[in-house]
C-alpha positions as CSV (number, residue, x, y, z in Angstrom):
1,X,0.0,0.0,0.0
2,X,2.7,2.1,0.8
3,X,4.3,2.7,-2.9
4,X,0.9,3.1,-4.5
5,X,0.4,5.9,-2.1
6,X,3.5,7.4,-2.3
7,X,2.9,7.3,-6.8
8,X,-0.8,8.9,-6.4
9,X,0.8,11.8,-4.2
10,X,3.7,12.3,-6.3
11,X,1.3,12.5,-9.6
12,X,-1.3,14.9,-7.7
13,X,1.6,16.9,-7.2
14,X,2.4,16.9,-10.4
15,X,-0.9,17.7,-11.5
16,X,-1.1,20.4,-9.1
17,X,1.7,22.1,-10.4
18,X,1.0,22.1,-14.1
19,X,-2.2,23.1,-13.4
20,X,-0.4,26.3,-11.4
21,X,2.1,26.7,-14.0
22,X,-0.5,26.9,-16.6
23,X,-2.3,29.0,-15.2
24,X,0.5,31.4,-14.6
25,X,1.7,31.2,-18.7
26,X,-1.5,32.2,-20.1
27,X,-1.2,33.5,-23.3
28,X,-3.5,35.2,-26.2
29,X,-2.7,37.3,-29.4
30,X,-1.5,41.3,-28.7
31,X,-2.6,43.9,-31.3
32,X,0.3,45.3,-33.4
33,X,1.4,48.9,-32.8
34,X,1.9,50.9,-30.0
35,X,0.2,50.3,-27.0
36,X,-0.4,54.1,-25.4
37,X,-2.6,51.8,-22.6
38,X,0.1,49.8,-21.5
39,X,3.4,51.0,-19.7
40,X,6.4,48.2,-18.2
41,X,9.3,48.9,-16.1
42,X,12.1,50.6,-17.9
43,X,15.4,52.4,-17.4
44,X,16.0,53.1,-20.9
45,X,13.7,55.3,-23.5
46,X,14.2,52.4,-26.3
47,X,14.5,48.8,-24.8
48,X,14.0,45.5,-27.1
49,X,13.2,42.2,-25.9
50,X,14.8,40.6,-28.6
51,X,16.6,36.6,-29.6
52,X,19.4,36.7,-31.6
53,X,18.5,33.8,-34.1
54,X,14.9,35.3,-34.5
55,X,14.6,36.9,-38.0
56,X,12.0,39.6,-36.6
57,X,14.8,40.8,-33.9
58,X,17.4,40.8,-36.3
59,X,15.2,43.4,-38.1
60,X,14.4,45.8,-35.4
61,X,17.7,45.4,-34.4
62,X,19.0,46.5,-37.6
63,X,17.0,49.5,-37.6
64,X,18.0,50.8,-34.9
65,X,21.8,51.0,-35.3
66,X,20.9,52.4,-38.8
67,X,18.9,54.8,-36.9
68,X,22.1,55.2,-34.8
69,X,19.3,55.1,-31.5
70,X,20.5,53.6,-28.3
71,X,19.0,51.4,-26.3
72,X,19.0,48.7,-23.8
73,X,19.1,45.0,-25.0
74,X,17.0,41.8,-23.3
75,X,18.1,38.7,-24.6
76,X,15.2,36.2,-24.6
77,X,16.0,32.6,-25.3
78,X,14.0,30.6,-27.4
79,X,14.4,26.7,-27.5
80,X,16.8,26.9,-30.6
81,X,19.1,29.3,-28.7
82,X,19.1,27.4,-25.0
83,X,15.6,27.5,-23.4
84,X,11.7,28.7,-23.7
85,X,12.2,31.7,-21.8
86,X,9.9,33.1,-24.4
87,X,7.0,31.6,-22.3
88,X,7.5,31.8,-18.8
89,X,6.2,34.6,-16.4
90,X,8.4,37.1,-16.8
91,X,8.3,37.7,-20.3
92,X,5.0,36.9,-20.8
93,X,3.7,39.5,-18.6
94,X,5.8,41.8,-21.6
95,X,3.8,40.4,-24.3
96,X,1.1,37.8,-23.7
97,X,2.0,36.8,-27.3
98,X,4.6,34.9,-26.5
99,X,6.7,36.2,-29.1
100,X,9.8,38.1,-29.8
101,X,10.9,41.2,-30.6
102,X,9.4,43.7,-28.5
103,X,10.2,46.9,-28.5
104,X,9.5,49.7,-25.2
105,X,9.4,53.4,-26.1
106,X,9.1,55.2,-22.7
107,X,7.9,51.4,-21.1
108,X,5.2,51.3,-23.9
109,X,5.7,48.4,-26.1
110,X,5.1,48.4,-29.5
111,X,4.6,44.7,-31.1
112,X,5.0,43.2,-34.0
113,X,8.9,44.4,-35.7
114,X,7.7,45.8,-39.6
115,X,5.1,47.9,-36.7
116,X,8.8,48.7,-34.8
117,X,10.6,49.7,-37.6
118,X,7.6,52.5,-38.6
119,X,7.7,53.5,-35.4
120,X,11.3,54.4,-34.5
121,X,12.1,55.7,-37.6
122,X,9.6,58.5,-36.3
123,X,12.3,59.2,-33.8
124,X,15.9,59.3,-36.1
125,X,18.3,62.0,-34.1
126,X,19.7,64.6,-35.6
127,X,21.9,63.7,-38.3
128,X,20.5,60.2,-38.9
129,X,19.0,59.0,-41.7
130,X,15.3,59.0,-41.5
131,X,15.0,55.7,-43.7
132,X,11.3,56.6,-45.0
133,X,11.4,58.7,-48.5
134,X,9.5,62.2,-48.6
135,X,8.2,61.1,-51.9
136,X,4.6,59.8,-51.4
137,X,4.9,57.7,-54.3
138,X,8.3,56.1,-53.3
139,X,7.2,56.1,-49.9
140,X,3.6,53.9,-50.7
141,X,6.7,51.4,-52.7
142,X,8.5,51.4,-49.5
143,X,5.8,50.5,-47.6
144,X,4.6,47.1,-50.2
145,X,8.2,46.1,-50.3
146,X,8.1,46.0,-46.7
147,X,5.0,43.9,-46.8
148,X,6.8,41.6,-48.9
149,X,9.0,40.7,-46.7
150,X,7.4,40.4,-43.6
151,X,6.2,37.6,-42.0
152,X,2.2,36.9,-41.6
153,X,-0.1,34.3,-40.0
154,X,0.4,31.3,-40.5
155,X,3.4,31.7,-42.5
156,X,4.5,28.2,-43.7
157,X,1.2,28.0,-45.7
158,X,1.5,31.3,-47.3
159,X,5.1,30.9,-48.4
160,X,3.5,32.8,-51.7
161,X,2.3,36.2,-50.3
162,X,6.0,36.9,-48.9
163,X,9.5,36.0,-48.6
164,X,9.0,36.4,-45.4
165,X,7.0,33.4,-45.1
166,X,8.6,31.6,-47.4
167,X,11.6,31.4,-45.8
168,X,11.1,29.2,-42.7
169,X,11.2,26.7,-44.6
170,X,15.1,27.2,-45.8
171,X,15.3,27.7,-41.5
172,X,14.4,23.8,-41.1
173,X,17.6,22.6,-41.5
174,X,19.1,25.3,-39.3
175,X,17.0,24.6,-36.4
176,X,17.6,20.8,-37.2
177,X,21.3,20.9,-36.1
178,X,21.2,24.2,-33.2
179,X,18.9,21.4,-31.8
180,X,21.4,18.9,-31.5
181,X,22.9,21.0,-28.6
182,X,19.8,21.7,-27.0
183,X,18.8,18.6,-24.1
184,X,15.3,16.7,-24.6
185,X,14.3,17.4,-21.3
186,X,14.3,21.1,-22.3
187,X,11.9,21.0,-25.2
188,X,9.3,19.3,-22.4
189,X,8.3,22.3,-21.4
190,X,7.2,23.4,-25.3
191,X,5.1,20.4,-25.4
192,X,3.5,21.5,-21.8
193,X,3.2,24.8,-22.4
194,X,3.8,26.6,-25.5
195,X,0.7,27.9,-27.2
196,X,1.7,26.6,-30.6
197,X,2.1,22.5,-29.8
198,X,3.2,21.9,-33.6
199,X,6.6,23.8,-32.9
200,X,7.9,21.7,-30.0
201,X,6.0,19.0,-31.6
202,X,8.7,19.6,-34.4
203,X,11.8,20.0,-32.6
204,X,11.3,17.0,-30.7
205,X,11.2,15.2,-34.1
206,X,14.1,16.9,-35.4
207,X,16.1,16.1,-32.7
208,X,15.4,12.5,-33.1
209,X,16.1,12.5,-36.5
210,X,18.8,14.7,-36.8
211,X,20.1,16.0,-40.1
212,X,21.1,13.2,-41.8
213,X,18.0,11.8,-42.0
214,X,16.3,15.0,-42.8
215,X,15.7,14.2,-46.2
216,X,13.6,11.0,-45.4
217,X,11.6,13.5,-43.4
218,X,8.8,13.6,-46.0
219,X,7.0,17.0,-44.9
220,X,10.2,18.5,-43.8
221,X,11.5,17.8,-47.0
222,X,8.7,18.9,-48.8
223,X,8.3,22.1,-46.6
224,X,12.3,22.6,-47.9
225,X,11.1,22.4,-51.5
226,X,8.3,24.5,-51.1
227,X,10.4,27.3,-49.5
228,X,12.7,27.0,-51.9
229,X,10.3,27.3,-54.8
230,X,8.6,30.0,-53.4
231,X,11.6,32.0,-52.4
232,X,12.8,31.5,-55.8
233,X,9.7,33.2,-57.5
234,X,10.4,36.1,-54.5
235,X,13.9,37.0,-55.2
236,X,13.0,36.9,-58.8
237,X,11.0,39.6,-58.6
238,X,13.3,41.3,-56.5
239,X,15.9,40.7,-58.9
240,X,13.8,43.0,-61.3
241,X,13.3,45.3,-59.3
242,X,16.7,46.0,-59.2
243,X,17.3,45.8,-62.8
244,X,14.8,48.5,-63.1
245,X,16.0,50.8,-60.1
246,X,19.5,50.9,-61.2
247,X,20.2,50.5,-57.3
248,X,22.0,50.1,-55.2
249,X,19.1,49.9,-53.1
250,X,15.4,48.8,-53.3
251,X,14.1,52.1,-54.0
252,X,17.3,53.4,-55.7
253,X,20.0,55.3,-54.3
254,X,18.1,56.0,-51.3
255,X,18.7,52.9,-48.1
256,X,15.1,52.5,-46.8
257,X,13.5,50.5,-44.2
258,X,12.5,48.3,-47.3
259,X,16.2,47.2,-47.2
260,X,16.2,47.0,-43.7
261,X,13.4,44.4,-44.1
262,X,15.0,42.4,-46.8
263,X,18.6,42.7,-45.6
264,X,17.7,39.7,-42.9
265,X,15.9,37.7,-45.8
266,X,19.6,37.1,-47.3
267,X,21.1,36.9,-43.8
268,X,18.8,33.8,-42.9
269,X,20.0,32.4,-46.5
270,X,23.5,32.9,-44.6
271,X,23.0,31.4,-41.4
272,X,21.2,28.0,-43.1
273,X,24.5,27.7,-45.8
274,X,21.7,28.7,-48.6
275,X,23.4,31.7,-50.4
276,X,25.0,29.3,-53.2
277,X,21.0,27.6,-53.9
278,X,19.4,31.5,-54.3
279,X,22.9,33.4,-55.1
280,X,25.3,31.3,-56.9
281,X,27.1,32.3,-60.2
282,X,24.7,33.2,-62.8
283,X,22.1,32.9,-60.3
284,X,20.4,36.2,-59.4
285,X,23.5,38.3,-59.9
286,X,22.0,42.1,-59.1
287,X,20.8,40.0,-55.3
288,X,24.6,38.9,-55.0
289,X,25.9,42.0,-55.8
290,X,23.1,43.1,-53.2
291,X,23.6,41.4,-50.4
292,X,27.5,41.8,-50.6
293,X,26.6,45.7,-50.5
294,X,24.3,45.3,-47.3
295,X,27.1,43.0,-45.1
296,X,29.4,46.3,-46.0
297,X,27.5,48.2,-43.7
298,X,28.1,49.0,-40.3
299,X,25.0,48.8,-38.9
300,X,24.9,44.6,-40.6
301,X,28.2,44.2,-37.9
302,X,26.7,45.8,-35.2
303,X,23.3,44.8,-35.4
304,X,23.6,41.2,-36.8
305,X,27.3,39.9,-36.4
306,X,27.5,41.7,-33.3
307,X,24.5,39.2,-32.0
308,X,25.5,35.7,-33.0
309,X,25.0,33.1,-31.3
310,X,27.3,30.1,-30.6
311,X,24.9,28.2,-31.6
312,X,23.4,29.7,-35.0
313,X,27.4,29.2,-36.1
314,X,27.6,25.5,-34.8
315,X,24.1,24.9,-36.8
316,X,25.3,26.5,-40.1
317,X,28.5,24.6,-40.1
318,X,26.7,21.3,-38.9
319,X,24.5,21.9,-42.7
320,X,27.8,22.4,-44.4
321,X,29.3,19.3,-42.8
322,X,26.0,17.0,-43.8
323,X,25.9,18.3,-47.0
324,X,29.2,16.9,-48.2
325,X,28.8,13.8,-46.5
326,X,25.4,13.0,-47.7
327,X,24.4,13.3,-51.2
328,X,20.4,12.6,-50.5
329,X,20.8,15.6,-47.8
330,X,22.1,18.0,-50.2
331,X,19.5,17.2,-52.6
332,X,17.0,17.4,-49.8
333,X,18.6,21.4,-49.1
334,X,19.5,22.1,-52.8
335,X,17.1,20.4,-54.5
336,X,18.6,19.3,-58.4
Protein backbone atom coordinates (compact mmCIF):
# COMPACT_ATOMS: atom_id res chain seq x y z
CA UNK A 1 0.00 0.00 0.00
CA UNK A 2 2.71 2.07 0.83
CA UNK A 3 4.32 2.73 -2.87
CA UNK A 4 0.95 3.07 -4.47
CA UNK A 5 0.35 5.93 -2.15
CA UNK A 6 3.48 7.44 -2.31
CA UNK A 7 2.90 7.30 -6.78
CA UNK A 8 -0.82 8.88 -6.36
CA UNK A 9 0.78 11.82 -4.18
CA UNK A 10 3.70 12.34 -6.32
CA UNK A 11 1.27 12.45 -9.59
CA UNK A 12 -1.29 14.93 -7.68
CA UNK A 13 1.57 16.90 -7.22
CA UNK A 14 2.45 16.87 -10.41
CA UNK A 15 -0.95 17.74 -11.51
CA UNK A 16 -1.07 20.43 -9.10
CA UNK A 17 1.72 22.06 -10.35
CA UNK A 18 0.96 22.14 -14.06
CA UNK A 19 -2.17 23.12 -13.40
CA UNK A 20 -0.36 26.32 -11.36
CA UNK A 21 2.10 26.67 -14.04
CA UNK A 22 -0.48 26.87 -16.62
CA UNK A 23 -2.34 28.99 -15.18
CA UNK A 24 0.53 31.43 -14.64
CA UNK A 25 1.70 31.24 -18.66
CA UNK A 26 -1.46 32.19 -20.11
CA UNK A 27 -1.23 33.53 -23.32
CA UNK A 28 -3.48 35.18 -26.20
CA UNK A 29 -2.70 37.34 -29.39
CA UNK A 30 -1.46 41.30 -28.68
CA UNK A 31 -2.60 43.90 -31.32
CA UNK A 32 0.31 45.27 -33.37
CA UNK A 33 1.36 48.86 -32.80
CA UNK A 34 1.90 50.87 -29.97
CA UNK A 35 0.16 50.34 -26.95
CA UNK A 36 -0.44 54.11 -25.35
CA UNK A 37 -2.63 51.81 -22.55
CA UNK A 38 0.14 49.80 -21.48
CA UNK A 39 3.41 50.97 -19.70
CA UNK A 40 6.41 48.20 -18.16
CA UNK A 41 9.31 48.89 -16.12
CA UNK A 42 12.09 50.56 -17.90
CA UNK A 43 15.37 52.38 -17.37
CA UNK A 44 15.97 53.14 -20.88
CA UNK A 45 13.69 55.31 -23.49
CA UNK A 46 14.20 52.40 -26.34
CA UNK A 47 14.53 48.82 -24.85
CA UNK A 48 14.04 45.51 -27.07
CA UNK A 49 13.23 42.17 -25.85
CA UNK A 50 14.84 40.57 -28.62
CA UNK A 51 16.57 36.58 -29.60
CA UNK A 52 19.38 36.65 -31.58
CA UNK A 53 18.53 33.82 -34.06
CA UNK A 54 14.86 35.28 -34.48
CA UNK A 55 14.58 36.89 -38.04
CA UNK A 56 11.95 39.58 -36.59
CA UNK A 57 14.76 40.80 -33.88
CA UNK A 58 17.37 40.84 -36.26
CA UNK A 59 15.22 43.36 -38.11
CA UNK A 60 14.42 45.81 -35.43
CA UNK A 61 17.75 45.36 -34.43
CA UNK A 62 19.00 46.46 -37.60
CA UNK A 63 16.98 49.51 -37.64
CA UNK A 64 18.02 50.79 -34.87
CA UNK A 65 21.81 50.99 -35.33
CA UNK A 66 20.88 52.36 -38.85
CA UNK A 67 18.90 54.76 -36.92
CA UNK A 68 22.09 55.20 -34.81
CA UNK A 69 19.31 55.07 -31.55
CA UNK A 70 20.45 53.60 -28.28
CA UNK A 71 19.03 51.38 -26.28
CA UNK A 72 19.02 48.75 -23.83
CA UNK A 73 19.11 44.97 -24.96
CA UNK A 74 17.05 41.76 -23.25
CA UNK A 75 18.11 38.75 -24.64
CA UNK A 76 15.18 36.19 -24.60
CA UNK A 77 15.97 32.64 -25.34
CA UNK A 78 14.03 30.60 -27.36
CA UNK A 79 14.36 26.70 -27.49
CA UNK A 80 16.78 26.89 -30.62
CA UNK A 81 19.13 29.30 -28.74
CA UNK A 82 19.08 27.37 -25.01
CA UNK A 83 15.63 27.46 -23.42
CA UNK A 84 11.73 28.71 -23.68
CA UNK A 85 12.15 31.66 -21.84
CA UNK A 86 9.85 33.15 -24.35
CA UNK A 87 7.01 31.57 -22.26
CA UNK A 88 7.55 31.83 -18.83
CA UNK A 89 6.24 34.61 -16.35
CA UNK A 90 8.41 37.06 -16.80
CA UNK A 91 8.32 37.66 -20.27
CA UNK A 92 4.97 36.88 -20.79
CA UNK A 93 3.70 39.53 -18.58
CA UNK A 94 5.85 41.80 -21.57
CA UNK A 95 3.83 40.38 -24.27
CA UNK A 96 1.14 37.79 -23.73
CA UNK A 97 2.01 36.84 -27.26
CA UNK A 98 4.64 34.92 -26.55
CA UNK A 99 6.69 36.22 -29.10
CA UNK A 100 9.78 38.13 -29.83
CA UNK A 101 10.94 41.24 -30.58
CA UNK A 102 9.42 43.65 -28.52
CA UNK A 103 10.18 46.91 -28.47
CA UNK A 104 9.54 49.67 -25.15
CA UNK A 105 9.36 53.38 -26.14
CA UNK A 106 9.11 55.19 -22.66
CA UNK A 107 7.86 51.40 -21.14
CA UNK A 108 5.16 51.33 -23.89
CA UNK A 109 5.69 48.35 -26.07
CA UNK A 110 5.11 48.36 -29.49
CA UNK A 111 4.61 44.72 -31.07
CA UNK A 112 5.04 43.23 -33.97
CA UNK A 113 8.95 44.37 -35.71
CA UNK A 114 7.66 45.76 -39.56
CA UNK A 115 5.14 47.89 -36.70
CA UNK A 116 8.76 48.66 -34.78
CA UNK A 117 10.59 49.65 -37.58
CA UNK A 118 7.64 52.54 -38.62
CA UNK A 119 7.65 53.49 -35.43
CA UNK A 120 11.32 54.39 -34.54
CA UNK A 121 12.15 55.70 -37.58
CA UNK A 122 9.61 58.53 -36.27
CA UNK A 123 12.27 59.19 -33.82
CA UNK A 124 15.95 59.29 -36.11
CA UNK A 125 18.32 61.98 -34.06
CA UNK A 126 19.73 64.61 -35.56
CA UNK A 127 21.94 63.71 -38.30
CA UNK A 128 20.53 60.21 -38.93
CA UNK A 129 19.01 58.97 -41.67
CA UNK A 130 15.34 58.98 -41.50
CA UNK A 131 14.95 55.74 -43.72
CA UNK A 132 11.31 56.63 -45.04
CA UNK A 133 11.36 58.72 -48.51
CA UNK A 134 9.48 62.17 -48.62
CA UNK A 135 8.18 61.09 -51.93
CA UNK A 136 4.55 59.75 -51.45
CA UNK A 137 4.85 57.67 -54.33
CA UNK A 138 8.30 56.10 -53.28
CA UNK A 139 7.18 56.12 -49.93
CA UNK A 140 3.60 53.93 -50.67
CA UNK A 141 6.70 51.39 -52.70
CA UNK A 142 8.53 51.35 -49.54
CA UNK A 143 5.79 50.47 -47.63
CA UNK A 144 4.57 47.08 -50.16
CA UNK A 145 8.24 46.09 -50.33
CA UNK A 146 8.06 45.96 -46.67
CA UNK A 147 5.02 43.94 -46.76
CA UNK A 148 6.82 41.55 -48.90
CA UNK A 149 9.02 40.68 -46.68
CA UNK A 150 7.41 40.38 -43.56
CA UNK A 151 6.23 37.56 -41.97
CA UNK A 152 2.23 36.87 -41.57
CA UNK A 153 -0.12 34.28 -39.96
CA UNK A 154 0.43 31.28 -40.52
CA UNK A 155 3.44 31.73 -42.46
CA UNK A 156 4.55 28.18 -43.72
CA UNK A 157 1.21 28.02 -45.67
CA UNK A 158 1.48 31.34 -47.32
CA UNK A 159 5.07 30.93 -48.41
CA UNK A 160 3.45 32.76 -51.71
CA UNK A 161 2.26 36.16 -50.28
CA UNK A 162 6.00 36.89 -48.87
CA UNK A 163 9.47 36.01 -48.57
CA UNK A 164 9.05 36.42 -45.37
CA UNK A 165 6.96 33.44 -45.08
CA UNK A 166 8.56 31.56 -47.42
CA UNK A 167 11.57 31.37 -45.80
CA UNK A 168 11.05 29.16 -42.71
CA UNK A 169 11.24 26.69 -44.64
CA UNK A 170 15.10 27.23 -45.81
CA UNK A 171 15.30 27.68 -41.54
CA UNK A 172 14.39 23.84 -41.11
CA UNK A 173 17.59 22.62 -41.51
CA UNK A 174 19.08 25.33 -39.32
CA UNK A 175 16.99 24.58 -36.45
CA UNK A 176 17.56 20.77 -37.15
CA UNK A 177 21.33 20.87 -36.09
CA UNK A 178 21.20 24.18 -33.20
CA UNK A 179 18.92 21.38 -31.78
CA UNK A 180 21.42 18.87 -31.48
CA UNK A 181 22.86 21.05 -28.63
CA UNK A 182 19.78 21.68 -26.98
CA UNK A 183 18.79 18.56 -24.12
CA UNK A 184 15.27 16.73 -24.63
CA UNK A 185 14.27 17.41 -21.25
CA UNK A 186 14.28 21.07 -22.26
CA UNK A 187 11.93 21.03 -25.19
CA UNK A 188 9.25 19.28 -22.43
CA UNK A 189 8.32 22.33 -21.38
CA UNK A 190 7.16 23.44 -25.31
CA UNK A 191 5.12 20.37 -25.39
CA UNK A 192 3.55 21.49 -21.84
CA UNK A 193 3.16 24.85 -22.41
CA UNK A 194 3.80 26.56 -25.50
CA UNK A 195 0.66 27.88 -27.17
CA UNK A 196 1.75 26.57 -30.61
CA UNK A 197 2.15 22.47 -29.79
CA UNK A 198 3.18 21.85 -33.64
CA UNK A 199 6.56 23.82 -32.90
CA UNK A 200 7.89 21.70 -29.98
CA UNK A 201 6.03 19.01 -31.64
CA UNK A 202 8.69 19.59 -34.44
CA UNK A 203 11.79 20.01 -32.58
CA UNK A 204 11.27 17.02 -30.67
CA UNK A 205 11.24 15.22 -34.08
CA UNK A 206 14.09 16.94 -35.41
CA UNK A 207 16.15 16.10 -32.69
CA UNK A 208 15.44 12.54 -33.15
CA UNK A 209 16.15 12.50 -36.46
CA UNK A 210 18.82 14.73 -36.82
CA UNK A 211 20.06 16.02 -40.09
CA UNK A 212 21.11 13.22 -41.80
CA UNK A 213 17.95 11.76 -41.95
CA UNK A 214 16.26 14.99 -42.83
CA UNK A 215 15.69 14.24 -46.16
CA UNK A 216 13.57 11.02 -45.37
CA UNK A 217 11.63 13.53 -43.38
CA UNK A 218 8.80 13.55 -46.00
CA UNK A 219 7.03 16.97 -44.90
CA UNK A 220 10.16 18.54 -43.85
CA UNK A 221 11.51 17.80 -46.95
CA UNK A 222 8.69 18.87 -48.84
CA UNK A 223 8.34 22.14 -46.55
CA UNK A 224 12.27 22.65 -47.85
CA UNK A 225 11.14 22.44 -51.50
CA UNK A 226 8.29 24.48 -51.12
CA UNK A 227 10.36 27.30 -49.49
CA UNK A 228 12.71 27.02 -51.92
CA UNK A 229 10.34 27.26 -54.80
CA UNK A 230 8.61 30.00 -53.43
CA UNK A 231 11.56 32.02 -52.42
CA UNK A 232 12.78 31.52 -55.77
CA UNK A 233 9.74 33.23 -57.48
CA UNK A 234 10.41 36.08 -54.52
CA UNK A 235 13.85 37.00 -55.22
CA UNK A 236 13.01 36.93 -58.81
CA UNK A 237 11.02 39.63 -58.59
CA UNK A 238 13.27 41.35 -56.48
CA UNK A 239 15.93 40.67 -58.91
CA UNK A 240 13.82 42.98 -61.31
CA UNK A 241 13.27 45.32 -59.31
CA UNK A 242 16.65 46.04 -59.23
CA UNK A 243 17.31 45.85 -62.85
CA UNK A 244 14.78 48.46 -63.06
CA UNK A 245 16.01 50.85 -60.06
CA UNK A 246 19.54 50.92 -61.23
CA UNK A 247 20.18 50.49 -57.31
CA UNK A 248 22.01 50.13 -55.19
CA UNK A 249 19.12 49.86 -53.15
CA UNK A 250 15.44 48.75 -53.35
CA UNK A 251 14.11 52.07 -54.05
CA UNK A 252 17.32 53.42 -55.73
CA UNK A 253 19.98 55.33 -54.30
CA UNK A 254 18.09 56.03 -51.34
CA UNK A 255 18.73 52.94 -48.10
CA UNK A 256 15.10 52.50 -46.78
CA UNK A 257 13.51 50.50 -44.24
CA UNK A 258 12.46 48.25 -47.35
CA UNK A 259 16.23 47.20 -47.19
CA UNK A 260 16.15 46.99 -43.65
CA UNK A 261 13.39 44.42 -44.09
CA UNK A 262 14.96 42.41 -46.83
CA UNK A 263 18.63 42.65 -45.58
CA UNK A 264 17.70 39.71 -42.92
CA UNK A 265 15.91 37.73 -45.77
CA UNK A 266 19.60 37.05 -47.26
CA UNK A 267 21.10 36.90 -43.82
CA UNK A 268 18.77 33.84 -42.88
CA UNK A 269 19.97 32.45 -46.54
CA UNK A 270 23.50 32.90 -44.57
CA UNK A 271 23.02 31.36 -41.38
CA UNK A 272 21.18 27.98 -43.07
CA UNK A 273 24.48 27.69 -45.83
CA UNK A 274 21.73 28.69 -48.56
CA UNK A 275 23.43 31.72 -50.43
CA UNK A 276 25.02 29.28 -53.22
CA UNK A 277 20.97 27.56 -53.86
CA UNK A 278 19.44 31.50 -54.33
CA UNK A 279 22.92 33.39 -55.13
CA UNK A 280 25.32 31.33 -56.89
CA UNK A 281 27.14 32.33 -60.15
CA UNK A 282 24.68 33.19 -62.85
CA UNK A 283 22.08 32.92 -60.35
CA UNK A 284 20.37 36.21 -59.40
CA UNK A 285 23.50 38.32 -59.87
CA UNK A 286 21.96 42.08 -59.07
CA UNK A 287 20.84 40.01 -55.27
CA UNK A 288 24.62 38.89 -54.98
CA UNK A 289 25.94 42.01 -55.76
CA UNK A 290 23.09 43.12 -53.23
CA UNK A 291 23.55 41.41 -50.43
CA UNK A 292 27.47 41.82 -50.56
CA UNK A 293 26.59 45.71 -50.52
CA UNK A 294 24.29 45.27 -47.31
CA UNK A 295 27.12 42.96 -45.11
CA UNK A 296 29.41 46.29 -45.95
CA UNK A 297 27.51 48.16 -43.66
CA UNK A 298 28.12 49.00 -40.26
CA UNK A 299 25.04 48.79 -38.94
CA UNK A 300 24.88 44.57 -40.65
CA UNK A 301 28.18 44.17 -37.85
CA UNK A 302 26.68 45.84 -35.22
CA UNK A 303 23.30 44.75 -35.36
CA UNK A 304 23.62 41.19 -36.84
CA UNK A 305 27.31 39.93 -36.44
CA UNK A 306 27.49 41.68 -33.35
CA UNK A 307 24.51 39.22 -32.03
CA UNK A 308 25.52 35.73 -33.01
CA UNK A 309 25.01 33.13 -31.27
CA UNK A 310 27.29 30.11 -30.61
CA UNK A 311 24.93 28.15 -31.61
CA UNK A 312 23.36 29.73 -35.01
CA UNK A 313 27.39 29.20 -36.10
CA UNK A 314 27.64 25.48 -34.80
CA UNK A 315 24.11 24.90 -36.84
CA UNK A 316 25.30 26.54 -40.06
CA UNK A 317 28.50 24.60 -40.11
CA UNK A 318 26.75 21.29 -38.91
CA UNK A 319 24.46 21.89 -42.74
CA UNK A 320 27.85 22.37 -44.45
CA UNK A 321 29.25 19.27 -42.78
CA UNK A 322 26.00 16.96 -43.83
CA UNK A 323 25.92 18.31 -47.04
CA UNK A 324 29.15 16.93 -48.16
CA UNK A 325 28.84 13.83 -46.55
CA UNK A 326 25.37 13.00 -47.73
CA UNK A 327 24.42 13.32 -51.15
CA UNK A 328 20.42 12.65 -50.45
CA UNK A 329 20.76 15.58 -47.80
CA UNK A 330 22.13 18.03 -50.21
CA UNK A 331 19.51 17.18 -52.55
CA UNK A 332 17.01 17.40 -49.78
CA UNK A 333 18.55 21.38 -49.12
CA UNK A 334 19.51 22.11 -52.78
CA UNK A 335 17.12 20.39 -54.52
CA UNK A 336 18.57 19.29 -58.36
Amino acid sequence: MFIPAMFFLAAATALIWFVVEKGRRKTHPVPAGYQEDLVFPHTQPFELYHNALSLCSMKSRLCLAELRIPYKGHHIDLIETGCYENIRPRFLSVNPGGTVPVLLHDGHPIYESHEQIRYAARFAPEGAPSLVPEDPTLRAEMEAWIDRSSLTENPMENGHRSAGNAVPGQTVPLFCTMIEKIPLFRIVEGLLFHFDRFRPFLFAVLKIRGIGRLHRLAPAAAAISRSRDQLGIHLDGFEEQLEKTGGPWILGEEYTLADVSWLVIFERLRQASAEEVFLGVDRRPLCAAYWNRLQSRPAYEEAILGHSHPLIEYGRHRIEEAKQESPEVRHCLEGA
